[in-house]
N, C-alpha and C positions, 0 to 999 in steps of 0.2 A: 397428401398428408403434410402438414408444417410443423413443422419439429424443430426450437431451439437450437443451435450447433452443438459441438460434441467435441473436447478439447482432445488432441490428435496427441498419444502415447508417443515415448521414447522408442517403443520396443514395438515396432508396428507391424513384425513379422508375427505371423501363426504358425502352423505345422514349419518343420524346417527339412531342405530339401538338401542333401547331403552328397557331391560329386566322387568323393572318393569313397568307395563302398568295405574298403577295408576293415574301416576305423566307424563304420557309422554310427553305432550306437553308441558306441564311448562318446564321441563328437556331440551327438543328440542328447546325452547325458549334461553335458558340458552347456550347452544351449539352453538346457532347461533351466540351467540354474542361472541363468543371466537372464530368462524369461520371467525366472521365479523372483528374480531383481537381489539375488545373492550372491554378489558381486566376487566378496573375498574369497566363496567358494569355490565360484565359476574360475577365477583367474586362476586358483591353485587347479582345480580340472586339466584348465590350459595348459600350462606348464607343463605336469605330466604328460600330455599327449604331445606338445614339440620334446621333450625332452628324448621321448620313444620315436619321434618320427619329424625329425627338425626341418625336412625337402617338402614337406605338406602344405602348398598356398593358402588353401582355404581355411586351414586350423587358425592363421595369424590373423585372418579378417575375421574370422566369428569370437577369436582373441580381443581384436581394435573394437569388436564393437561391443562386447563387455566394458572396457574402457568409458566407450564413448555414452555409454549408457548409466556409466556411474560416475560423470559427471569429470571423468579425465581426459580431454581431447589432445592432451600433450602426449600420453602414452598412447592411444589409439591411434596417432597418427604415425607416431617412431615404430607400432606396430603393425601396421599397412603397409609402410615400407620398406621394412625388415620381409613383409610375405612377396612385397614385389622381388626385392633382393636374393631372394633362394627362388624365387619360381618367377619368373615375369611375364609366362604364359596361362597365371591364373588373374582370370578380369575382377573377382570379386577385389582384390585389393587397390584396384585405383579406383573404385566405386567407394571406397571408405575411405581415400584419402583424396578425393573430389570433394567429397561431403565438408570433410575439416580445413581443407582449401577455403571452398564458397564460402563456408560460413566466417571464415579471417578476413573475406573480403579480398580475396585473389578466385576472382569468376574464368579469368582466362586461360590459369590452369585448369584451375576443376574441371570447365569443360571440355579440355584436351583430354581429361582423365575419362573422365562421362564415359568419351567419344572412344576412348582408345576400349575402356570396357565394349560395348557394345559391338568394336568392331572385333576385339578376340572371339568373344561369344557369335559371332557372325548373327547377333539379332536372333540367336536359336535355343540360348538359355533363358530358360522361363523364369530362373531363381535371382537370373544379373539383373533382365527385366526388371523384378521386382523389387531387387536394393535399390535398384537407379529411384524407382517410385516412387518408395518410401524416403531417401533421400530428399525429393522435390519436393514431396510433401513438408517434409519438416521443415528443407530451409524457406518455403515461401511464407511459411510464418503465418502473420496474419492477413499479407496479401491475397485476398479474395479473387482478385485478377491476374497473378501474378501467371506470368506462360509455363513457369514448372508445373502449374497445377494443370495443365491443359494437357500440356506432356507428360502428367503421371497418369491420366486416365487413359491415354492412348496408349502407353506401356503397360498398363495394368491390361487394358483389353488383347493385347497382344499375348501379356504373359496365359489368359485365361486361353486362349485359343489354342498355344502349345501345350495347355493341361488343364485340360475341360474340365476334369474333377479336381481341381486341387482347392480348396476353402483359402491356402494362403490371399490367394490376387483376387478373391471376389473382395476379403475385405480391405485390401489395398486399394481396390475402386472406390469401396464403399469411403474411406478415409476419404480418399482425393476428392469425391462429390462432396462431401460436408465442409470440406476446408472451403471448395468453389462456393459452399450458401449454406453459411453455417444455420441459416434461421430455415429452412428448408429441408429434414431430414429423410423424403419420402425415396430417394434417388439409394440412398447410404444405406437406410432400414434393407431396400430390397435385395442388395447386397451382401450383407449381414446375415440375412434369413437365408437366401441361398448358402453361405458359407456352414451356416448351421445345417442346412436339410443335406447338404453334401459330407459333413461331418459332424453329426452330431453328438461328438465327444470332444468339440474344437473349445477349448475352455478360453480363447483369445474372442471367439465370437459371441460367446455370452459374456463377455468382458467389453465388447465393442457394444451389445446392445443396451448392457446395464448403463454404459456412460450416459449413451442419446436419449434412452429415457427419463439419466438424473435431470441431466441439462433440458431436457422437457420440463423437469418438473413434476414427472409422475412419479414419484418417489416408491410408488407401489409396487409399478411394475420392473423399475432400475433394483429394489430390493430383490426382486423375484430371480431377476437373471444372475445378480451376484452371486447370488444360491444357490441354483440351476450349476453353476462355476464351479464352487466349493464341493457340491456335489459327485459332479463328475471327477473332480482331484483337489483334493479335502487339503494335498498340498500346496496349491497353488494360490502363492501369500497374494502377488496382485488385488485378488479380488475381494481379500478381507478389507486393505487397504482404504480401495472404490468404495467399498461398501461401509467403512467407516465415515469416507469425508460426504457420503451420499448422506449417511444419519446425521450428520451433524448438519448440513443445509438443511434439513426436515427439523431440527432444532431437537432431534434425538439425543442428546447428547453421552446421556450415561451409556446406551447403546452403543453412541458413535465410539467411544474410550472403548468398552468391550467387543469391538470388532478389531480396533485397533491391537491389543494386546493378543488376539488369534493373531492377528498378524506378526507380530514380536515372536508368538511361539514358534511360529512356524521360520523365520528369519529375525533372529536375537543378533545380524551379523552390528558391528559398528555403524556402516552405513544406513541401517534402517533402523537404530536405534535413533543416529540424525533425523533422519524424515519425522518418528517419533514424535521429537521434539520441537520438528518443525510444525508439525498439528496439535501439539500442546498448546503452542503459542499463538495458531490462528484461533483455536477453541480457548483462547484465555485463561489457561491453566496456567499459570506464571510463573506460578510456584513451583510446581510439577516439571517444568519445563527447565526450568532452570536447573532442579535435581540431575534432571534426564540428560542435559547440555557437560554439566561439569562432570558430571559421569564418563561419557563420551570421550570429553577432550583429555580427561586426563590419563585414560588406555590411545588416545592419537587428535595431538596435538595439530596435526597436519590440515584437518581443513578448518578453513579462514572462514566459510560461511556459519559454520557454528559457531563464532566470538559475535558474527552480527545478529544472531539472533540470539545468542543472551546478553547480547547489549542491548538491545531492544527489550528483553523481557524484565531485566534488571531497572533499565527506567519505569516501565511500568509497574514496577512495585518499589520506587523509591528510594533505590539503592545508586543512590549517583554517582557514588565515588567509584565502585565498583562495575556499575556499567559505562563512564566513562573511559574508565582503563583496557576494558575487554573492545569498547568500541576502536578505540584508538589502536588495538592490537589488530583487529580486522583490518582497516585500512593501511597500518604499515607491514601487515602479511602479503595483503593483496597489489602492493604496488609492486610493479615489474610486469606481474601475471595478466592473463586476460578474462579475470574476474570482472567483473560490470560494477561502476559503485553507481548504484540507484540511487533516486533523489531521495525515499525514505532514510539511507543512509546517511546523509547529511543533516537531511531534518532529524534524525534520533541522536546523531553527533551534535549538532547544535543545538538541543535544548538538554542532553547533557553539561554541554561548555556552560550554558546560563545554569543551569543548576549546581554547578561547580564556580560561580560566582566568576566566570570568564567570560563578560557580556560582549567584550570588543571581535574575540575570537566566534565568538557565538554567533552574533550579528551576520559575521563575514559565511560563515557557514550555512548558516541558513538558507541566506540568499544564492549559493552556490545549489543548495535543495529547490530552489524556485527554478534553477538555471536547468536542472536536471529533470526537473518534472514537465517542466515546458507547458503549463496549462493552467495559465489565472484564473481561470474560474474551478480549479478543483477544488475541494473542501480542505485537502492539503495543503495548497497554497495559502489559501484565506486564512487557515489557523497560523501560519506561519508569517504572514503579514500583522496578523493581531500582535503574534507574539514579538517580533522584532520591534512594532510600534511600542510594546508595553515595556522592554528595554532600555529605548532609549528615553520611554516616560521617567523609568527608575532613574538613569543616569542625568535627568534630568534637562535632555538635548529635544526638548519640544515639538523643532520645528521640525525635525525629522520623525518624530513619533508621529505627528501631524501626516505626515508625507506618506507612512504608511498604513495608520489607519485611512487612511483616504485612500489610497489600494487600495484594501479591501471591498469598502465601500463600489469603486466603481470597477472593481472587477466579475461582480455579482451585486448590482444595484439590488436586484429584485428579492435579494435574501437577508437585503441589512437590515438589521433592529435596532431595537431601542441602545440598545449595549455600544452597538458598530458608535452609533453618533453620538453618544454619550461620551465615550474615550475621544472621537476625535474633536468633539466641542472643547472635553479640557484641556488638550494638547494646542491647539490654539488660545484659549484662554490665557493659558498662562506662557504663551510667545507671545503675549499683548496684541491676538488677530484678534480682536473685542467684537467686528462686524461679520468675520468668518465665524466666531464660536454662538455668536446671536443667530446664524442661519442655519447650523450643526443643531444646536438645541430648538429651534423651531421644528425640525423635523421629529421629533420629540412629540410635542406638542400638538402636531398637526394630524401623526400616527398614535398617539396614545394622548387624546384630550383631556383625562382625568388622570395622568400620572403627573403627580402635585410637581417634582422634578426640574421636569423640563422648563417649568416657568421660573423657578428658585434662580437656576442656572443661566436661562434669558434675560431674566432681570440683571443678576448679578453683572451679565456684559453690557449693558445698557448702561448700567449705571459706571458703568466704565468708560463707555463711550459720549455721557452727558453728565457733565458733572453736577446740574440743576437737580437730578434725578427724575426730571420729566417722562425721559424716555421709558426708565423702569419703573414709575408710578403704576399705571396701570396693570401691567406685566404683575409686579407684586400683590394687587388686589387680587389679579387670578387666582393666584402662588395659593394666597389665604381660602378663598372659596373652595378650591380645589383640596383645602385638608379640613377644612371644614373645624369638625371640635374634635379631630384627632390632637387633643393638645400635648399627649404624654409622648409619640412617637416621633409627633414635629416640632416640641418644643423649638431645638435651637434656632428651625428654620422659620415656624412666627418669629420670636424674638429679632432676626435680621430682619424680616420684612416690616416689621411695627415701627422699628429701629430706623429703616431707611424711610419709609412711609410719614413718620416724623419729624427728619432731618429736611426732610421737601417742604412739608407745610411749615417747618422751622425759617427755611431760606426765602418762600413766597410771606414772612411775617403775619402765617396766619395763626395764633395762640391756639385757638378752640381745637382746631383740629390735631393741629401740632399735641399741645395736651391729653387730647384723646389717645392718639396713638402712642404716647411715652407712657400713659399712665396702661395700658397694656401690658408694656414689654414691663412694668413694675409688677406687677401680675404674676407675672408669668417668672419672672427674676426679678425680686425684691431688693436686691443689691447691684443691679448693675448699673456700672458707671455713666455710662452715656446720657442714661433716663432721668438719674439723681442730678446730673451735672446740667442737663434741660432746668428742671424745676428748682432749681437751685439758683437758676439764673433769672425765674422771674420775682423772686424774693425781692421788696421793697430795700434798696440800700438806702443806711442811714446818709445822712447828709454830712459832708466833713465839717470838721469844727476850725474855728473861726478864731485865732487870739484878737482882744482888744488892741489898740493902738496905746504904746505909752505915753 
């Protein structure tokens, strides 16, 4: 079976397996709500449970990994080793403080950490197994090849062999086979369904088949399992979630908002009122979003990702002054931290700057969004080429308008239009490139033969480049054929052409025709100068007068 990939969850654990039996259920309580993605709740759970029992290792890691799960890796990781610090004989905490390691880009430690888990555990807990997994999973990202994914499958079959029946590690395989090929589901599916026929109250596993389905594409059957979810625990917001952004790919969308909002019911915390907001704004609700955003921010100001997304949403409906200042609040929040500023970020900062009439700053930023996006032929790119060209058009710096329409152009030959070579013909036109804006507007012409335009604009450089007007004679006979008796919409653009048209046969001292074509543009403009000032000059002059001799 070929199956789309299936984008690999935060929370990639299922059922959870609990080493101190004291405290289980309370703990499993605690877990759920960090499953449930109720972050603020789960953490106060936490609290109380070190508060009552502060020597408990494993309390701090399934603590770190609420953290890590709600987008705080600075706390999860001071909390990993605060559980190493009271217990250093529990492995689950350098398995969460490997994870925040690797992903900082310190590989050397993390896998001292790995390593030192696996060896407390002597390779005989099924549950360290399966963080290490999950772990690999996540940080291989989108490397398809990457050796952690090779290493999750082999830990995941390990963990299933110390507990044949647990649904957790079947779909920990099934993750780590869809990450190895993502377009390939049949490996992941069979994993999944085991995890389901082994527990078939796993609301993680009808949460794993509802995704593969979405990312198939069968919208029918990803609706069903979301269902199936809710079903079996009506509380478990996840899959209202899924099941929103499922409807809104299926172009559901009143749907998709009314899954979302179960979802709010069920988790109204701050945090997923963000998410919220952040599916307002891929669903184009701007408006909406932005309500949902300043709502947010102004019960906790703390997170910097909600300023870029109503500064994003705020340009989108126009509000530049205002989305300018939220954007600029994002960027001076997020430096220090190791928030990511994505090339979108720059591109929404810079055509704020230009819409705040700060074309110099704008420019620079922009191109800092090219620098960030890394890939000229996105459609990203290419709009932001246009728009830096159309900048420096305004400021009047030609030759660099010129330089990046012409980007555009040859960073995606195969998608430029009439539009692309139309701005770069007058961006050299008017740096006086008269034989680059004649070959710019040829392509005009050559792609769209009856767009009257392109010849108007050929001519024009022509006759720039020959002062006889030889070269734009013909060119302008086009111009006219090509609009034919559109005379009310082409006026001004006959009048130039009859106008130059006659200034030629005027300079080659041929009357008849020269007259033809002025008495035209008289036609068409019964006052204008040029034509009067022709005919006016073939007017018989009297002869000067003559005194006698006295």
């Amino acid at each position: 079976m070929k199956i789309p990939g299936i984008r690999t969850s935060l929370l990639l654990s299922g059922a959870v397996f609990i080493s101190v039996v004291a405290h289980s259920q309370t703990l499993q309580d605690a877990i759920k709500l960090t499953n449930n993605e109720e972050f603020e709740k789960a953490d106060k759970a936490f609290k109380s449970l070190l508060t009552a029992q502060p020597a408990v290792g494993n309390i701090y890691f399934y603590k770190g990994e609420n953290f890590y799960n709600w987008g705080k890796a600075d706390s999860a990781q001071n909390t990993y080793q605060k559980g190493i610090n009271v217990n250093a004989m529990e492995p689950l905490n350098y398995v969460g403080l490997a994870k925040v390691q690797m992903a900082n880009g310190d590989s050397k430690s993390a896998m001292d950490n790995f390593y030192k888990a696996k060896t407390l555990s002597k390779d005989k807990d099924p549950v360290v197994l399966s963080k290490i997994a999950e772990a690999y999973i996540l940080l291989a990202g989108k490397d398809q090849t990457s050796d952690l994914l090779a290493q999750a499958v082999t830990l995941s079959n390990q963990a299933i062999k110390l507990d044949p029946k647990s649904a957790t590690y079947h779909l920990d395989l099934g993750d780590a086979y869809i990450a190895q090929n993502p377009t390939d589901g049949s490996k992941a599916i069979g994993e999944y369904n085991t995890a389901a026929s082994l527990e078939p109250k796993n609301v993680n596993a009808m949460l794993r088949l509802g995704q593969l389905w979405n990312n198939a594409r069968d919208y029918t059957t990803s609706y069903d399992y979301f269902t199936k979810a809710t079903k079996i625990d009506s509380t478990f917001a996840p899959a209202y979630r899924e099941q929103a952004e499922m409807l809104y790919q299926a172009g559901r969308y009143d749907e998709a908002l009314a899954a979302y909002a179960k979802y709010l019911q069920l988790n109204n915390s701050l945090s997923a009122r963000g998410r919220y907001a952040s599916f307002l704004f891929v669903a184009k609700k701007y408006d909406n979003a932005i309500t949902e955003l300043q709502s947010v921010l102004s019960k906790d100001s703390s997170n910097m990702i909600l300023y870029r997304l109503l500064g994003y949403s705020q340009y989108e409906k126009k509000d530049y002054k205002n989305g300018l200042m939220n954007m600029n609040k994002f960027f001076a929040k997020s430096k220090g931290t190791k928030v990511k500023i994505i090339g979108t970020d720059y591109s929404y900062l810079g055509k704020l700057l230009s819409k705040n009439g700060q074309d110099s700053l704008a420019v620079i930023t922009l191109n800092q969004a090219v620098t960030a996006i890394n890939d000229p032929t996105s459609q990203d790119v290419l709009d932001i080429y246009q728009l830096i060209g159309q900048l420096y058009y305004k400021d009047q710096n030609y030759a660099m308008a010129a330089t990046y329409f012409k980007k555009k152009i040859t960073a995606a030959p195969k998608q430029a239009n009439v539009n692309d070579y139309y701005f770069l013909g007058l961006a050299q036109y008017n740096n006086k490139q008269y034989q680059a804006a004649d070959s710019s507007f040829s392509q005009i012409t050559q792609s769209n033969p009856d767009l009257p335009i392109g010849y108007q604009w050929r001519a024009r450089a022509n006759a720039q480049i020959d002062s006889t007007e030889a070269l734009s004679k013909p060119i302008y006979e086009q111009y006219i054929q090509k609009v034919g008796n559109d005379t009310i919409k082409n006026k001004d653009g006959l009048i130039e052409a009859y106008s130059q048209l006659g200034f030629y046969y005027f300079l080659k001292k041929d009357k008849e025709n020269a007259s033809i074509n002025y008495k035209k543009v008289l036609s068409l403009d019964p006052s204008n100068a040029q034509a009067k000032q022709y005919f006016e000059s073939l007017k018989p002059r009297p002869a000067p007068k003559t005194e006698g001799k006295k």
